[in-house]
N, C-alpha and C positions, 0 to 999 in steps of 0.2 A: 637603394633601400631594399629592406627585406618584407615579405606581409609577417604580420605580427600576430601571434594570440591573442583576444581579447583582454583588456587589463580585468582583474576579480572583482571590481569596484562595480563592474555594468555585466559582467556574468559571473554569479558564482558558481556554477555548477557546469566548469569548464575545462579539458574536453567530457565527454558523455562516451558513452561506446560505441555511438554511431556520430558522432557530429563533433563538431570544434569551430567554433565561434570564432575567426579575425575582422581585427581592425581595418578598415576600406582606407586606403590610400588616400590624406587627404594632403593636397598641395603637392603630390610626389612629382606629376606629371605637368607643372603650370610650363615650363620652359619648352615642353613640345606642341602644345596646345597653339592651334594658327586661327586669328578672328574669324567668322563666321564658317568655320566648319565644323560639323557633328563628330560627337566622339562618342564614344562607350567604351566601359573597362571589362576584361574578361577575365575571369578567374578559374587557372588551369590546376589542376590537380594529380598526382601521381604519386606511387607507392613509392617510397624511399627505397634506394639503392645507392652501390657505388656508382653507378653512370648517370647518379640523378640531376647532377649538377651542371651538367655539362650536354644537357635533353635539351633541342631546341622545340621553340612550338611553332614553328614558323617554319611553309615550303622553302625552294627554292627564289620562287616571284615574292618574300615577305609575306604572303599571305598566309594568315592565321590557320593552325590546323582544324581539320574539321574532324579527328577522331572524337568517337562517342566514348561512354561509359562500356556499351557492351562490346564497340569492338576492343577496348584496351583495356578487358578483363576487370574492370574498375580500378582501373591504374595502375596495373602490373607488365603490363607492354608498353606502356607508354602514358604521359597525358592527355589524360581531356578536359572538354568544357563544362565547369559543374556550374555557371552563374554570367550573368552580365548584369551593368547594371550601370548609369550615369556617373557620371566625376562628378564626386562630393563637392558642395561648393566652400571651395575655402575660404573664401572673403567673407561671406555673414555665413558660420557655421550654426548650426541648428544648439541652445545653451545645455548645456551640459545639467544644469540645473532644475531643467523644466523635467527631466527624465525622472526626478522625486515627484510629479505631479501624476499619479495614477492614468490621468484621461492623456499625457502626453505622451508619457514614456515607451510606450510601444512606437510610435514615428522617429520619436529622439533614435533609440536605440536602432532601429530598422538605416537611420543614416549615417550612423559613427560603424556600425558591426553590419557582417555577412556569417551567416551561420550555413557552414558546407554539411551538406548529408541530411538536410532539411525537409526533402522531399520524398517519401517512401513511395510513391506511384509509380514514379518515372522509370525504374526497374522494369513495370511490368508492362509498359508502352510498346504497345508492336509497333509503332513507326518508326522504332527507334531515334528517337528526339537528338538535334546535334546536343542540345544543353541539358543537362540532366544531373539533379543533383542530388544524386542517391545517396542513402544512406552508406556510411562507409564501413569497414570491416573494423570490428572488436579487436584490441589488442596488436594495433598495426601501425606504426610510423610513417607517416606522410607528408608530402612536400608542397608547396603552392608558387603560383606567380601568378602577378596580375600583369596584364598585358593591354597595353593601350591601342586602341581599332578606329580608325578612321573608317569611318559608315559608308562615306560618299566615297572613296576610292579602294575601300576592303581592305587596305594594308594594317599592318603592322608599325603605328609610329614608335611607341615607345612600350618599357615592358620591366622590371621589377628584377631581382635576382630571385631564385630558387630561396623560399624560405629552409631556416632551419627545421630539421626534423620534429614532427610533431605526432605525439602517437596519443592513440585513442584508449579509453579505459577499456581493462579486464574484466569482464565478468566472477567473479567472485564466488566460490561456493559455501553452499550454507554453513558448512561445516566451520569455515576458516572467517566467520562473520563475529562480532565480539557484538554477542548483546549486554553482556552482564559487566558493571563494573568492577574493578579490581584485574582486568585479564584472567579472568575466573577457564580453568580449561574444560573440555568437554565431560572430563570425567568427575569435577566439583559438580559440575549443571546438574551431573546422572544421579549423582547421592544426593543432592538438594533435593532432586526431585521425588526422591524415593522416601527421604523423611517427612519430605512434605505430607506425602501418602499417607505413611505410617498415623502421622500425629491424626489424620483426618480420620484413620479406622479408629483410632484409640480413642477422639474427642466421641464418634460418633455411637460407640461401644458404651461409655460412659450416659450418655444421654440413655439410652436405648433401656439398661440397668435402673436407673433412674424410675423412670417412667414406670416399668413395669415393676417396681417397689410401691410407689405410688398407689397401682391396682390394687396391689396384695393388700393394703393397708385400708384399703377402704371398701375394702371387700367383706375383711374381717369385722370392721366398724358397723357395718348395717344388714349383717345377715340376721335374718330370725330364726329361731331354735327350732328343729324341727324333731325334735326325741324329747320323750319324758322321762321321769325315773319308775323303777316297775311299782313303787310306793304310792306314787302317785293316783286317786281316783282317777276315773278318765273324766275327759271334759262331758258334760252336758249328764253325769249320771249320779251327781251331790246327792238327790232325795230331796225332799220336801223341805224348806227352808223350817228353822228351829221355832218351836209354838204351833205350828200349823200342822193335825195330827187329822186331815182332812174328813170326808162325811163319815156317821157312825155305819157301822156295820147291821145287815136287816135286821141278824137274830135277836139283836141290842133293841129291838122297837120295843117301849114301855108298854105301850098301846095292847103289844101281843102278850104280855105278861098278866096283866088286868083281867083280859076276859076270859084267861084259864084257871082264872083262881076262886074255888067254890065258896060259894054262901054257907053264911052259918046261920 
């Protein structure tokens, strides 16, 4: 058999630019499997080439390679170990079902799927860790085997063909991204955008007129006159209201007329 890509059903968002999600070998290995000894599965990884397929992971003695990530440039010299992990059990398999159940599906998914390039720290490990399961390179086609390890003896029992090639997503740039429907192109976006503008100075020009019409008109409504006409008296200088020809005058006193006038 070959390892598989996850099916879209349990990852939709597969591969990513750094990772790609396969299916874990389950029942691949029952026939090498001997009663009471330990096993674990090892999952090699390496950059596609033509001499991809024909890369062994195994010394001389069967025993499993122990190149890292850093010595084999992240898979470009050769394979390494990006994971191990238990033989899935195939006789009561974890249900496929319960992985709709929110509080399940992260364990469900964790024993059907292995996701390579899951781990961003291990890159910057100075001990250089044998297992290491770095993120992998954008835009790059790569290969896997799982290889089955006898614990208690170190060997190499059984081991997977070289999957098919499998490459990682492209980074994408903004330019060549389709936000707008219809495949609208960059230069529909630029005038849309510039009418948009337009209408917004024109809506905002029209208010603006508005408003200041508004002032003028109630400006004019409630000013008070502040000119008279030259015809006009002025205020506060009418004269004596009409009938009231106020006190007599002294020379006018009767009194003083009476006793200038002689006896006869």
């Amino acid at each position: 058999m070959r390892p598989q890509i996850a099916n879209l059903k349990f990852v939709t968002n597969n591969p990513t630019l750094t990772t790609i999600a396969l299916e874990k070998p389950f029942c691949a290995f029952d026939d090498s499997v001997s009663k009471g000894a330990s096993y674990e599965i090892s999952l090699y990884v390496m950059v596609d080439s033509d001499a991809t397929s024909s890369t062994s992971v195994t010394d001389d003695g069967d025993k499993p390679l122990r190149a890292t990530f850093h010595h084999t440039k992240g898979g470009q010299l050769g394979p390494y170990k990006a994971g191990t992990f238990n033989i899935p059990n195939c006789i009561s398999p974890p249900k496929l079902s319960d992985a709709a159940d929110s509080a399940k599906a992260s364990t469900v998914l964790s024993e059907y799927l292995i996701r390579v390039g899951d781990d961003s720290a291990c890159p910057y490990d100075t001990e250089l860790l044998e297992v290491c399961n770095s993120p992998l390179s954008e835009d790059t086609s790569y290969r896997f085997k799982f290889v089955l390890i006898d614990r208690t003896a170190g060997i190499v029992k059984d081991q997977t063909l070289w999957s098919d090639p499998i490459k990682t997503n492209k980074l994408r740039q903004s330019s060549t991204i389709e936000t707008w429907p219809g495949q609208r192109s960059n230069g529909m976006i630029a005038i849309t955008y510039l009418l948009s503008m337009l209408t917004l100075i024109v809506v905002a020009a029209f208010f603006a007129t508005l408003k200041e019409s508004r002032k003028s008109s109630t400006e004019v409504r409630y000013q008070c006159p502040t000119t008279q006409g030259e015809d006009d008296p002025p205020v506060g200088d009418e004269g004596p209201p009409v009938g009231d020809e106020g006190p007599p005058a002294l020379d006018e006193d009767p009194t003083v007329e009476e006793s200038s006038t002689p006896d006869h």
